[in-house]
ZAVEX-128493 format. One record per residue (C-alpha): residue in one letter; y, x, z. Coordinates in steps of 0.05 Angstrom, whole numbers, plus 5000, padded with zeros to 4 digits. Layout:
BEGIN
AYXZ
...
END
This chain:
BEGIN
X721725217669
X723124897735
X722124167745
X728123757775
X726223477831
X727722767816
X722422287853
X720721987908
X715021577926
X714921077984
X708720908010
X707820208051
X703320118112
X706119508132
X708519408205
X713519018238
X719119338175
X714718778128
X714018288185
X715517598170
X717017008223
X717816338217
X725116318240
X730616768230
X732816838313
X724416998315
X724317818338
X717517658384
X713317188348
X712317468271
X706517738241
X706718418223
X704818728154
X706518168101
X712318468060
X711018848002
X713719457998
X716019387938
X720218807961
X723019228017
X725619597969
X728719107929
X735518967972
X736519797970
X742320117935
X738820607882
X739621347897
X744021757854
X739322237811
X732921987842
X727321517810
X723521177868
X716220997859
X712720537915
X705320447922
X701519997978
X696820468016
X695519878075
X698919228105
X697119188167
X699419198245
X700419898264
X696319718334
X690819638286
X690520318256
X684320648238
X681521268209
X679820998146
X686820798147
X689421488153
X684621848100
X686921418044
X694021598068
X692222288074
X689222328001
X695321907973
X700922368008
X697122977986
X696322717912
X704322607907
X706023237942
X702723557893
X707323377833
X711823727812
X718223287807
X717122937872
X722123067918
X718822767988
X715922098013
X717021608047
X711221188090
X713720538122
X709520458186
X709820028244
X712620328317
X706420348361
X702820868322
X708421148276
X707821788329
X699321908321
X700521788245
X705522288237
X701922788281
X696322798232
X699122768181
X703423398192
X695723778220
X692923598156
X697623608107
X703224258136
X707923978071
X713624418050
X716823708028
X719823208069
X714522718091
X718522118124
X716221578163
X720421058178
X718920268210
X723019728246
X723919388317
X725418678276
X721618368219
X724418328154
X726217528163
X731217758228
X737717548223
X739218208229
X733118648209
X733519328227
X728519508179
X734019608109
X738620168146
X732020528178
X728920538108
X735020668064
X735821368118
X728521598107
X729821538028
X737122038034
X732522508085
X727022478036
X731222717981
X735623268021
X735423897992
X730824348041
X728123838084
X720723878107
X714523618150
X713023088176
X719122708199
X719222058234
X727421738229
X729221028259
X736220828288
X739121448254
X735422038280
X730722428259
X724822688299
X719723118281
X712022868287
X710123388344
X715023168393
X716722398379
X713321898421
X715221148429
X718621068502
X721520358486
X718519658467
X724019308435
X730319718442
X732219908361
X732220638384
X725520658408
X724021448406
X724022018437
X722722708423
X722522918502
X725523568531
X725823878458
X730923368427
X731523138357
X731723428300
X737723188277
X741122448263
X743722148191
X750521918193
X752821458130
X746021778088
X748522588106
X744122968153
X746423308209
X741223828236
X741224038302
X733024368299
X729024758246
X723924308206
X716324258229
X712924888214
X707724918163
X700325028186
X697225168120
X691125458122
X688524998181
X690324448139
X689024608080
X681124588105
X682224008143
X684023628083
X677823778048
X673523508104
X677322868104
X676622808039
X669722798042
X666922508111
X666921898125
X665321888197
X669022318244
X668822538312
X668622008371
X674422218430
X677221808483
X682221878516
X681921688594
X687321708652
X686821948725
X689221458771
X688821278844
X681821018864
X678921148796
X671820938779
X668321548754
X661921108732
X665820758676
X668721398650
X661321678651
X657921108621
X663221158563
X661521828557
X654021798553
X655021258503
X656521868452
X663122158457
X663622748419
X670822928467
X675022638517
X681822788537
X684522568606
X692122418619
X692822768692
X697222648741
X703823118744
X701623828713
X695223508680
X691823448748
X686022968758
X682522598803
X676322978842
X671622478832
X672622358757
X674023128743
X666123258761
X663622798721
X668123098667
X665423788681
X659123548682
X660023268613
X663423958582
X656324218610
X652723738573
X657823988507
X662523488505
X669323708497
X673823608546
X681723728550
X688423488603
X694323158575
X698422968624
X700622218632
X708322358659
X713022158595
X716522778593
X715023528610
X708323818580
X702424138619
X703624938641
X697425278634
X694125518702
X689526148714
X682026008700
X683125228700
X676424868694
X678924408635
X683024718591
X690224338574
X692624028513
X697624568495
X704224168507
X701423508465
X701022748497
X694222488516
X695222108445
X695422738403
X691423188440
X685722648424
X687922758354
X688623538363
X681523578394
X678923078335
X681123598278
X678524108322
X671623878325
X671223848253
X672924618257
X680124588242
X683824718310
X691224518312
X695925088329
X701325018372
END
């Protein structure tokens, strides 16, 4: 008998969505992560035929995100994707990391579910938060019949976790998803799809999942930019302080800097991985002919590092 699909389960992070200031015309000065998400909820119209469940996974400022962070999100998403009458979930996060989160979280996790994260540009106590339309969006895409991956939706559209990055500091639509556009947009709680969903990466993740479920320390890569006049000694003492990888945002196509890239190759020759991101906002890296650091395979320096992370604990990403 099939099992109506009939829950969904928001889990809070905290970020600047459960931010509280001290005055209502406050959008600079709050402190992030003090809302429960529970009480985010509570001003929410319920959704017809769905039963939604919230849980507290973290409350904290999404600058301050850690690994530890994201394998206890990791085990909960994969705990409540794995019953049967849960429709998707929802994650409330905070903007400056929403993108990295969601980028692992689709690696590890490839759900066929919706897997929504949503935040805010203006704390709860705003005098016009942001945070109630953005969250009451990510509950109708969550519970959209075929939806799937890892979506990230604020100010009405919907982007999916490969592509987003955050290109804006305080506008309310602070996303992008670069030359391959969004996935869609929600328009009074209806999607309208423009793009496919996320594709799946199941067996990859599948494995990854089990590591992170039980290792609790995890590769060290850094992630360092070429620049003019760069001082190749600092990037080399970081290195020989025991990175395990490094990925460098290049200039244009993922070029770098001669002086830094030898004492990046000789750091691959001492086995450190190494990998090029490039640091322009939009366009990704083309590959060249026998390159002497390989590129990041269309990713930002920000989830390449993440990429290259997985991939050291023998669960490459695939593009």
């Amino acid at each position: 008998m099939q099992v109506a699909l009939q829950k969904i389960v928001v889990l809070g992070t905290g970020g600047t969505i459960a931010g509280r200031a001290a005055e209502s015309s406050d959008t600079l000065g709050y402190t992030a992560g003090q809302v429960p998400v529970e009480e985010l909820l509570g001003g929410l119209p319920a959704l017809k035929d769905k039963v939604i469940h919230s849980e507290q996974v973290a409350q904290l400022d999404s600058k301050d995100m850690s690994h530890a962070v994201w394998r206890t999100l990791a085990l909960r998403c994969a705990h409540w994707l794995g019953q049967a009458d849960v429709a998707g979930l929802v994650i409330t996060h905070g903007t400056d990391t929403i993108e990295e989160t969601a980028f692992f979280l689709q690696s590890v996790l490839a759900p066929g579910k919706p897997v929504v994260l949503t935040c805010a540009m203006r704390p709860a106590t705003a005098l016009v938060p942001d945070g109630p339309q953005n969250l009451a969006d990510a509950l109708a895409l969550a519970g959209t019949e075929g939806a799937a991956g890892v979506l990230v939706v604020c100010g009405g559209v919907v982007h999916g976790a490969v592509d987003v990055q955050k290109v804006h500091h305080y506008r309310l639509d602070p996303f992008s998803s670069g030359d391959a556009g969004p996935l869609g947009r929600l328009e009074a709680g209806t999607l309208i799809q423009v793009r496919n969903w996320p594709p799946a990466l199941a067996s990859s993740a599948q494995a990854a999942m089990k590591f992170i479920a039980n290792e609790s320390t995890w590769p060290r890569v850094g992630v360092v930019y070429s620049h003019a006049g760069v001082d190749p000694g600092m990037v080399d003492a970081g290195i020989r302080s025991g990175m395990d990888g490094v990925v460098v945002a290049g200039t244009g196509n993922g070029t770098v800097h001669a002086e830094l890239e030898a004492v990046l190759l000789a750091a691959m020759g001492r086995g450190v991985r190494v990998v090029r991101a490039t640091r322009c906002a939009e366009g990704r890296v083309l590959p060249v002919a026998n390159a002497a650091i390989p590129d990041a395979r269309g990713l930002t320096p920000v989830k390449a590092r993440i990429a290259l992370m997985l991939d050291l604990m023998g669960h490459p990403w695939t593009s």
